[in-house]
N, CA, C and O atoms as a printed pandas DataFrame, in Angstrom:
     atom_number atom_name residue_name chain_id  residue_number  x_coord  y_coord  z_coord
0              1         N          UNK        A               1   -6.692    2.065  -14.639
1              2        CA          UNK        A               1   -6.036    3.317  -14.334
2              3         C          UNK        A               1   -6.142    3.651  -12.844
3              4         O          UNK        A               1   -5.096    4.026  -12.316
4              5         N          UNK        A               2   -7.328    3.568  -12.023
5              6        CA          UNK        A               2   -7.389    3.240  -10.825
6              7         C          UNK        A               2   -6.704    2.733  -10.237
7              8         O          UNK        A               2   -6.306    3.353   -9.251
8              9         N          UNK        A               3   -6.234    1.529  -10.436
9             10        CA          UNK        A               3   -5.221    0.372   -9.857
10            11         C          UNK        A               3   -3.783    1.370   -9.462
11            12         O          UNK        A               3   -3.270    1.540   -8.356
12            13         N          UNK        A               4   -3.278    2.066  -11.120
13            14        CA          UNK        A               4   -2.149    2.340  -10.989
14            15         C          UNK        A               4   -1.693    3.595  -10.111
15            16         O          UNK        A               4   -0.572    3.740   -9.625
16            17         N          UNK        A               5   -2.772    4.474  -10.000
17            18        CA          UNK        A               5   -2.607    5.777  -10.187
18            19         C          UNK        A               5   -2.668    5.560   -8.164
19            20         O          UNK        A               5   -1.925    6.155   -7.382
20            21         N          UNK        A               6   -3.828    4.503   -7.764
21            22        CA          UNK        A               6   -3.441    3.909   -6.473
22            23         C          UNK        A               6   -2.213    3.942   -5.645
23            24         O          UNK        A               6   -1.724    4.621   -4.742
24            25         N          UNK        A               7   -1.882    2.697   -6.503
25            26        CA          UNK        A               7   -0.034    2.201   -5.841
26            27         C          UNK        A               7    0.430    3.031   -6.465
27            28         O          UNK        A               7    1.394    2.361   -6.836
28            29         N          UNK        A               8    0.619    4.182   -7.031
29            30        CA          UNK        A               8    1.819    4.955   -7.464
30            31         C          UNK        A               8    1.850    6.135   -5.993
31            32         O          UNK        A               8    2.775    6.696   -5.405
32            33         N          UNK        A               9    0.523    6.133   -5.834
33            34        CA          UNK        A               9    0.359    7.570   -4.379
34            35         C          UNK        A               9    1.436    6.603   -3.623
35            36         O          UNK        A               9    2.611    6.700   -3.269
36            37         N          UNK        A              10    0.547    5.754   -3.573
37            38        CA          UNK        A              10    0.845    4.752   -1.949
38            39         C          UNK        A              10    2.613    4.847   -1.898
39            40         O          UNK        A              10    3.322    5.309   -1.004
40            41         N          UNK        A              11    2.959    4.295   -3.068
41            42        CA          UNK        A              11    4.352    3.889   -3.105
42            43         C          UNK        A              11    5.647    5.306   -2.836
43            44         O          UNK        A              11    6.769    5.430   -2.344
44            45         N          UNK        A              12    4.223    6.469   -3.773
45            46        CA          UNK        A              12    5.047    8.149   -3.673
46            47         C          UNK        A              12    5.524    8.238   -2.201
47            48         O          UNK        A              12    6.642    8.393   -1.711
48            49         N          UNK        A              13    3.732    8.018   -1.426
49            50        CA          UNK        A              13    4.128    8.588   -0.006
50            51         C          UNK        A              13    5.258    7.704    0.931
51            52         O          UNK        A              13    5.724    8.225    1.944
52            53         N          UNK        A              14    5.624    6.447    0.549
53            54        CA          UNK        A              14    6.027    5.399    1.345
54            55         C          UNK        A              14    7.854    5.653    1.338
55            56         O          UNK        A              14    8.745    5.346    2.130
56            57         N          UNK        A              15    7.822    6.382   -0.015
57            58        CA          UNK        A              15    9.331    7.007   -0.050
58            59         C          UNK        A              15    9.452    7.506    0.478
59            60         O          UNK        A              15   10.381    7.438    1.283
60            61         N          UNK        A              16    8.517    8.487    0.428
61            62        CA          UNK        A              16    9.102    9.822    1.044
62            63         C          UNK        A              16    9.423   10.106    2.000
63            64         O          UNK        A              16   10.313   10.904    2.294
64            65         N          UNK        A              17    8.320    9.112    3.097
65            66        CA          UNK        A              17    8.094    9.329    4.643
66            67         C          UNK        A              17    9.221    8.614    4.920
67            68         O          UNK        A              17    9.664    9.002    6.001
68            69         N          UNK        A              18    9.897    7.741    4.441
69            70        CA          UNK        A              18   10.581    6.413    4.717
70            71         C          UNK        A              18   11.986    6.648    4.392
71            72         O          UNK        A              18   12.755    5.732    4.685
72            73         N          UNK        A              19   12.556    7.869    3.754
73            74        CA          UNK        A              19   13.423    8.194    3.080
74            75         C          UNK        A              19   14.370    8.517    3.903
75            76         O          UNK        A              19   15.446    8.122    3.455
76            77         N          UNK        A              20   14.496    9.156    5.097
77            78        CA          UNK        A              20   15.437    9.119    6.001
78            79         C          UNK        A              20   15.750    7.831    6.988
79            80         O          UNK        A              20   16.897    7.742    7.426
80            81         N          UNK        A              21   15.094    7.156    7.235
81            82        CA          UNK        A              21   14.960    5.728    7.740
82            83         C          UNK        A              21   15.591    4.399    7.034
83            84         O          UNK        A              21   16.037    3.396    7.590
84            85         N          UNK        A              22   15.495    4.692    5.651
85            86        CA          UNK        A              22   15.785    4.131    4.806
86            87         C          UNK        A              22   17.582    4.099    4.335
87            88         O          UNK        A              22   18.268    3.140    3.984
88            89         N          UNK        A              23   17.887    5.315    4.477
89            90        CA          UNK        A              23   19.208    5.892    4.384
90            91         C          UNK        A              23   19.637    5.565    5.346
91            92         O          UNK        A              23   20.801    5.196    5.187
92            93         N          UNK        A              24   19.218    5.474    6.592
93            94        CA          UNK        A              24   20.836    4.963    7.669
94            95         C          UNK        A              24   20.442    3.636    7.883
95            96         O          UNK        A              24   20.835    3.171    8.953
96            97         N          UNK        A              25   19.611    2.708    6.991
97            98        CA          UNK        A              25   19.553    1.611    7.336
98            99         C          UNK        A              25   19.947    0.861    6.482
99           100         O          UNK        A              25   20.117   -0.337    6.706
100          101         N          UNK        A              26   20.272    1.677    4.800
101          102        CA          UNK        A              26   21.189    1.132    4.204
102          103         C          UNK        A              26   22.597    1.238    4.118
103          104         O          UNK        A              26   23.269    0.480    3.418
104          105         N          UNK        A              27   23.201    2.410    4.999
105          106        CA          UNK        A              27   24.188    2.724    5.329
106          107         C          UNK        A              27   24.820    1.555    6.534
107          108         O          UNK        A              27   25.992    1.183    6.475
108          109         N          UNK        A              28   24.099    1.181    7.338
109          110        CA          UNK        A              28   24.293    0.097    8.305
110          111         C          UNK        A              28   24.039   -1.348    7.386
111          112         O          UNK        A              28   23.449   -2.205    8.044
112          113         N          UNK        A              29   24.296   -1.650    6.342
113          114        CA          UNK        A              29   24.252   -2.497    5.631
114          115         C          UNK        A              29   22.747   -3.165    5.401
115          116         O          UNK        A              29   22.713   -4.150    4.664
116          117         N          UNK        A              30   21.484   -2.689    5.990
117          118        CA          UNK        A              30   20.444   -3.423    6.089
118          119         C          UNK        A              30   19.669   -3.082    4.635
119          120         O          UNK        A              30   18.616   -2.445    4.674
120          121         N          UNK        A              31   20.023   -3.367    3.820
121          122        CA          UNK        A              31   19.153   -3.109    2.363
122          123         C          UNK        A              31   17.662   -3.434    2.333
123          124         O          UNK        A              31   16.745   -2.684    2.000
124          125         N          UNK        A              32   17.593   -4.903    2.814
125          126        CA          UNK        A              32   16.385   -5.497    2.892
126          127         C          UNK        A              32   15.346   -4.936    4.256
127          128         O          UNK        A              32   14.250   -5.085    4.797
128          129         N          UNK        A              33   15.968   -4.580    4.279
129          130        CA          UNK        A              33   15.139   -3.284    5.803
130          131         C          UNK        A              33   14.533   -2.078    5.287
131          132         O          UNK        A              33   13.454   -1.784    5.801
132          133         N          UNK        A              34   15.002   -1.276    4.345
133          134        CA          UNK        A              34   14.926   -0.239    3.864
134          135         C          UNK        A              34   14.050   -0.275    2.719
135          136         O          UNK        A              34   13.112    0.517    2.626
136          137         N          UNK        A              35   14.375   -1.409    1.576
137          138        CA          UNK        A              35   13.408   -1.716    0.561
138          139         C          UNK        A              35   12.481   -2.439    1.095
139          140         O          UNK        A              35   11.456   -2.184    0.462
140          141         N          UNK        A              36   12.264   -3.188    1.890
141          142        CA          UNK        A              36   11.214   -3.514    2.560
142          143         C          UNK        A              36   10.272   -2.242    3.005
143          144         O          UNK        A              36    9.114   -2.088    2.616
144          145         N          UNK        A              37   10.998   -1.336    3.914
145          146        CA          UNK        A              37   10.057    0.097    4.720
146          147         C          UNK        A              37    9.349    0.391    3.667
147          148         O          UNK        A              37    8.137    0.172    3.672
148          149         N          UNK        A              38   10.213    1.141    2.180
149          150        CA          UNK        A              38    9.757    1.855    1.493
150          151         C          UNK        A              38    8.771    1.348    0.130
151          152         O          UNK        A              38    7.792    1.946   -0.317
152          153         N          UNK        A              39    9.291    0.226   -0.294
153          154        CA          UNK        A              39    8.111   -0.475   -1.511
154          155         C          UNK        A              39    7.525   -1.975   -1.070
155          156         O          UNK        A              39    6.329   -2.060   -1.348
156          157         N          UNK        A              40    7.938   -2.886   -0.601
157          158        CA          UNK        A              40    7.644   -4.166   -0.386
158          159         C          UNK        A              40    6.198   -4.194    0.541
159          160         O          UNK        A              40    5.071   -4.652    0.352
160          161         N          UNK        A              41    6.873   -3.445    1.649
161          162        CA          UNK        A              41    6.039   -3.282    2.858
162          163         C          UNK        A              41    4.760   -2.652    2.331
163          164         O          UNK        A              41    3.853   -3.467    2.498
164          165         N          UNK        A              42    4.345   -1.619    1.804
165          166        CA          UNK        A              42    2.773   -0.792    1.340
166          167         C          UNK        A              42    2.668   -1.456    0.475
167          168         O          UNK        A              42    1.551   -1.973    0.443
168          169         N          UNK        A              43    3.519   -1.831   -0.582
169          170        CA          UNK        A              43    2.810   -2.940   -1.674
170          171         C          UNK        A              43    2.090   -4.069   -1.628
171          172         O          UNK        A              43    1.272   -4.413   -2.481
172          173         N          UNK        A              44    2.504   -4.924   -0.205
173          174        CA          UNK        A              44    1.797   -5.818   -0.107
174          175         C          UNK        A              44    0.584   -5.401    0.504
175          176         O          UNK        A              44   -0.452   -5.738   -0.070
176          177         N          UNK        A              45    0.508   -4.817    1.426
177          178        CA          UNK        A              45   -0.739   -4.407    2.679
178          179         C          UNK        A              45   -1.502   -3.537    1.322
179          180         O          UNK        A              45   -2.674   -3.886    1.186
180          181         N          UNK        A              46   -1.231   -2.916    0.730
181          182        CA          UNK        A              46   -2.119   -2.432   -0.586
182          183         C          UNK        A              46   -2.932   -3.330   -0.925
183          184         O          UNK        A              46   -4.137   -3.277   -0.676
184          185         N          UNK        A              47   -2.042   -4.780   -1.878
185          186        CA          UNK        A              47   -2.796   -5.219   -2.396
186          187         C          UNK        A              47   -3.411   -6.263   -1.762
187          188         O          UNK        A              47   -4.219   -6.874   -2.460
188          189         N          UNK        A              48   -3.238   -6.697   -0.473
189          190        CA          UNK        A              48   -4.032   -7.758    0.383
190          191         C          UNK        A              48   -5.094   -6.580    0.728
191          192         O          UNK        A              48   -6.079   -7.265    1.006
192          193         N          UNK        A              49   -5.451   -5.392    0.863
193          194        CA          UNK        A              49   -6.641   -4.801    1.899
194          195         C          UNK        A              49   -7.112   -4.312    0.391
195          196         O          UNK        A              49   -8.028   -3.495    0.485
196          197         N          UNK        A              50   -6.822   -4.527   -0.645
197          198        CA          UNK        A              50   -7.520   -4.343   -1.837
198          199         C          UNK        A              50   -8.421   -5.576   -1.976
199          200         O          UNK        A              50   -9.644   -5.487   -2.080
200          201         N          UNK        A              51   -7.708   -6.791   -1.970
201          202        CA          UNK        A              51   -8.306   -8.061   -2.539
202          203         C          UNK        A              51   -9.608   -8.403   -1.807
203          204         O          UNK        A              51  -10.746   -8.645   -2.209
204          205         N          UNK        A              52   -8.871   -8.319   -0.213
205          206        CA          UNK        A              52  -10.431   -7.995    0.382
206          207         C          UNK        A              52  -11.423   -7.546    0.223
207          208         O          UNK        A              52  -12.489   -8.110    0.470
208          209         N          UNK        A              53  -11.299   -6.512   -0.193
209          210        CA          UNK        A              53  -11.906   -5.126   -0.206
210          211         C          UNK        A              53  -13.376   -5.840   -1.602
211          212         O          UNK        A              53  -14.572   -6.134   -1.579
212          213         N          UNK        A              54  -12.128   -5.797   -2.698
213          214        CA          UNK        A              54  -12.798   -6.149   -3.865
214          215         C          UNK        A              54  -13.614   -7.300   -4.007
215          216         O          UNK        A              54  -14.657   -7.171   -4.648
216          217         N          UNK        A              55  -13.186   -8.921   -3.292
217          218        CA          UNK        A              55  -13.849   -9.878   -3.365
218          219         C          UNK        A              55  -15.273   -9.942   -2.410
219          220         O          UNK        A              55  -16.327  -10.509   -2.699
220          221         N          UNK        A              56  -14.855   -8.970   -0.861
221          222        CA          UNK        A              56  -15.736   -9.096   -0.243
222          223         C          UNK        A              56  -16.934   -8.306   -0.552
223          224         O          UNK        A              56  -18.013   -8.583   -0.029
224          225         N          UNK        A              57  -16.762   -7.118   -1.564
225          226        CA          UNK        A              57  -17.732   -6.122   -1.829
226          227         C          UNK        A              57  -18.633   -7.247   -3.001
227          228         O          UNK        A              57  -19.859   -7.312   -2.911
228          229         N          UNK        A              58  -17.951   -8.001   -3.958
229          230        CA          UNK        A              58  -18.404   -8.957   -4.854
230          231         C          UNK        A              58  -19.253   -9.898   -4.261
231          232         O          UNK        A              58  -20.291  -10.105   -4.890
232          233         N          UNK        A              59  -19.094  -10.535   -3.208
233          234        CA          UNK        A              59  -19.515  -11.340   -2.127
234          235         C          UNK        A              59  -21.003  -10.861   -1.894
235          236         O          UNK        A              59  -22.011  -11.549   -2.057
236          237         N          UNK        A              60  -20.946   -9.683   -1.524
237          238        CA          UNK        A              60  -22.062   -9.137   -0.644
238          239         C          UNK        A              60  -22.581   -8.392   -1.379
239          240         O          UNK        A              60  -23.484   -7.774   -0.815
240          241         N          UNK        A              61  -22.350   -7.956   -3.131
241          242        CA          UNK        A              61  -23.567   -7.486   -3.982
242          243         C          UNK        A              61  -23.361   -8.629   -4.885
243          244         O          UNK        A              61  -22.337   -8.761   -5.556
244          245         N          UNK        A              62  -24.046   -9.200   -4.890
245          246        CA          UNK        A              62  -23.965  -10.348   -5.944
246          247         C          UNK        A              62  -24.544   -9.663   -7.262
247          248         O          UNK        A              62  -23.763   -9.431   -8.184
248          249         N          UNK        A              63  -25.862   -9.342   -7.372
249          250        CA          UNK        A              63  -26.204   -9.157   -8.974
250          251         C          UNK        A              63  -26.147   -7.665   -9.283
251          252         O          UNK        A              63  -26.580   -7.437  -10.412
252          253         N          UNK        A              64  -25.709   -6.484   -8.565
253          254        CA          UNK        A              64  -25.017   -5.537   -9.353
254          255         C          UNK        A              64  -23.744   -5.392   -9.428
255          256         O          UNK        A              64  -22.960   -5.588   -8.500
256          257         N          UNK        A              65  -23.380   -4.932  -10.886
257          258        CA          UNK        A              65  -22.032   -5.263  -11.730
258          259         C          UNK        A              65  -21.230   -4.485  -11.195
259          260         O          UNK        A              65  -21.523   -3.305  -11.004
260          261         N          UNK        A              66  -19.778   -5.136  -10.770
261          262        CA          UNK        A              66  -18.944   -4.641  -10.417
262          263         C          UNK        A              66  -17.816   -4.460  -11.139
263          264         O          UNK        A              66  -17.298   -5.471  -11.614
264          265         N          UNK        A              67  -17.226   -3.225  -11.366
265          266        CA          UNK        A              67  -16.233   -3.023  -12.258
266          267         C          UNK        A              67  -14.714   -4.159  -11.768
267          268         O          UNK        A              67  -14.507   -4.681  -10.672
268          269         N          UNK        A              68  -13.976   -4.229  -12.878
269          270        CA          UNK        A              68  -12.916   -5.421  -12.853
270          271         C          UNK        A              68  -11.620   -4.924  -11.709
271          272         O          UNK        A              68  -11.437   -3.792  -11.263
272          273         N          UNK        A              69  -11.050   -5.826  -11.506
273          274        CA          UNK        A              69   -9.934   -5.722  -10.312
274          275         C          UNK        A              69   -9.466   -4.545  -10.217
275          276         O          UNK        A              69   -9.427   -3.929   -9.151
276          277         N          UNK        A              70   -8.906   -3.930  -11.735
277          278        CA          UNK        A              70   -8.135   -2.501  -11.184
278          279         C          UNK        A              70   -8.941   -1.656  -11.722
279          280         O          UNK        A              70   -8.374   -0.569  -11.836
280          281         N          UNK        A              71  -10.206   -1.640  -12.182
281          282        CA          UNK        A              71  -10.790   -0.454  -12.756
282          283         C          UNK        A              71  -11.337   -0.212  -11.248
283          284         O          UNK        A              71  -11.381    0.964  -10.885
284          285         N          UNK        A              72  -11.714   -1.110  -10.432
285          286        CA          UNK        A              72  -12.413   -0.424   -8.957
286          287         C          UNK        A              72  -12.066    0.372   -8.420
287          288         O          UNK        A              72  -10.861    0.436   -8.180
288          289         N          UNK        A              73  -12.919    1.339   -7.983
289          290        CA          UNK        A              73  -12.826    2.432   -6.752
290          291         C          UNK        A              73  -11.902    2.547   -5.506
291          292         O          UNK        A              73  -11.268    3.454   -4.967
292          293         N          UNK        A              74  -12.195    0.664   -5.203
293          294        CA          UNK        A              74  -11.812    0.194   -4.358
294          295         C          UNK        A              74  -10.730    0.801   -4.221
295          296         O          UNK        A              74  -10.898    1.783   -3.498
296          297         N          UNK        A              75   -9.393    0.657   -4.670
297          298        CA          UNK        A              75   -8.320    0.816   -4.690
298          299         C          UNK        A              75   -8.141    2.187   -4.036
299          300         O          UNK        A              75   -7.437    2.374   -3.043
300          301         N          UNK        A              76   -9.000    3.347   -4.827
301          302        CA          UNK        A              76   -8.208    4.299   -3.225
302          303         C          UNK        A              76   -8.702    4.306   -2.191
303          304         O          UNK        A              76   -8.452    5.386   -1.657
304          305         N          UNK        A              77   -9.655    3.303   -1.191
305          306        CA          UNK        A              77   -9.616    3.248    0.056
306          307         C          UNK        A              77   -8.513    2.089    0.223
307          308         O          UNK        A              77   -7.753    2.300    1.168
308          309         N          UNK        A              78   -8.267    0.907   -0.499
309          310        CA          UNK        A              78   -7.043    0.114   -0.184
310          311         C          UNK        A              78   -5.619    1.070   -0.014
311          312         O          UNK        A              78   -4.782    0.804    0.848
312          313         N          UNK        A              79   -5.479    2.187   -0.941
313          314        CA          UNK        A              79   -4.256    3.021   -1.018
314          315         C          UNK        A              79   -4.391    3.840    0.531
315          316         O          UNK        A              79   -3.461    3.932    1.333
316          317         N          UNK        A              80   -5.629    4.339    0.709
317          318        CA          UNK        A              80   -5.538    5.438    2.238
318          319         C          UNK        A              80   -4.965    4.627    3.597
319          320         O          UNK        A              80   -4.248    5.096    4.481
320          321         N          UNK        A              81   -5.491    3.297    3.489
321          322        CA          UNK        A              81   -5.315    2.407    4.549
322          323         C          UNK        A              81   -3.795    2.080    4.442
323          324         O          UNK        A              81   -2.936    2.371    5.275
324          325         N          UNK        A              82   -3.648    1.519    3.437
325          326        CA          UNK        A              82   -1.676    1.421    2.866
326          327         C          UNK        A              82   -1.199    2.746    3.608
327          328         O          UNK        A              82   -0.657    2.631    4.707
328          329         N          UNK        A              83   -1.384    3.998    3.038
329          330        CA          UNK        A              83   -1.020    4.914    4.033
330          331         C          UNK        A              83   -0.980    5.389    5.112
331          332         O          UNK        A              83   -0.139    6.223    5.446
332          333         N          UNK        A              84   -2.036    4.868    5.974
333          334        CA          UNK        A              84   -2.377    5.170    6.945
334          335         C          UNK        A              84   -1.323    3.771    7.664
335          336         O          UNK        A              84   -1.102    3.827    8.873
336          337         N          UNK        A              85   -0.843    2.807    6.997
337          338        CA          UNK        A              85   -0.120    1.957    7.886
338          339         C          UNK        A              85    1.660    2.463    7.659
339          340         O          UNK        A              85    2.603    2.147    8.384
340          341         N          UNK        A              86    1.684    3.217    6.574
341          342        CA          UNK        A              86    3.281    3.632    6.319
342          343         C          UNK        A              86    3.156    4.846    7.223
343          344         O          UNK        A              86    4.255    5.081    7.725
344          345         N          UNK        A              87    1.967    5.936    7.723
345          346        CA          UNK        A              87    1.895    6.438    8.841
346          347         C          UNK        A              87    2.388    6.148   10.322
347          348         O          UNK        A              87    3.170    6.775   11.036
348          349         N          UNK        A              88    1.666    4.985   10.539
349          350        CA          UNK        A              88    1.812    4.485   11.701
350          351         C          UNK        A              88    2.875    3.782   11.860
351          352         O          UNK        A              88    3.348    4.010   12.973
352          353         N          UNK        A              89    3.529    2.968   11.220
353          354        CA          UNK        A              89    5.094    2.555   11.030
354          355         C          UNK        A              89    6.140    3.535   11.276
355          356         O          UNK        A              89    7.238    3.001   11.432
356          357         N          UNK        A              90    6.140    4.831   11.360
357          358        CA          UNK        A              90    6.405    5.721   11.469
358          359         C          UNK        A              90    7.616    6.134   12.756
359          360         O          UNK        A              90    8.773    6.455   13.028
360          361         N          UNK        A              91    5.724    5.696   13.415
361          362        CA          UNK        A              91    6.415    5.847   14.938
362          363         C          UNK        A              91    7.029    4.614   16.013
363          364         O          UNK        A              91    7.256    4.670   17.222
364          365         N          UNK        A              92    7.174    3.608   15.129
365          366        CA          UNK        A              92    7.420    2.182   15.622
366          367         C          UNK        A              92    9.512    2.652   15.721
367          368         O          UNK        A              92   10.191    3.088   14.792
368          369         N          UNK        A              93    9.943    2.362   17.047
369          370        CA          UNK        A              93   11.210    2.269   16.677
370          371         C          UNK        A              93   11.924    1.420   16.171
371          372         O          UNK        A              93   11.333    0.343   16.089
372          373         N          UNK        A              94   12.827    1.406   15.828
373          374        CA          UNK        A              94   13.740    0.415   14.955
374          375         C          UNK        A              94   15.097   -0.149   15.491
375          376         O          UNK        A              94   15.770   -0.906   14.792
């Protein structure tokens, strides 16, 4: 539930912010520009700064139990960072 409730923020905020950007860049025919800004783009950087997140924390506590891929915590500091890069994309021009 963690996992989902994660990428659902991430993906909420990635519309939203992305939603005018998105519109004149599918209007200029660039589809793959736009679905890229708004889901592709935080989805991946989500779940790569998750995987990290999760294997390296596994790594470095070895014998206390760590809850499974998406039950982890992890996931909303992977989601803040996802945001914090659909933030900063922001101000990148296009």
């Amino acid at each position: 539930m963690h996992l989902l409730l994660a990428l659902g923020v991430t993906i909420l905020t990635a519309v939203a912010l992305n939603i005018k950007s998105a519109a004149v860049a599918s209007s200029d025919g660039n589809w793959g520009g736009a679905v890229g800004a708004m889901i592709f783009g935080p989805v991946v950087v989500f779940f790569l700064i998750h995987t990290i997140l999760y294997y390296g924390t596994r790594l470095v506590r070895r014998k206390s139990p760590l809850k499974s891929y998406s039950r982890s915590r992890l996931c909303y500091i992977s989601a803040a960072v996802a945001i914090l890069g659909v933030i900063g994309s922001l101000g990148q021009p296009t």
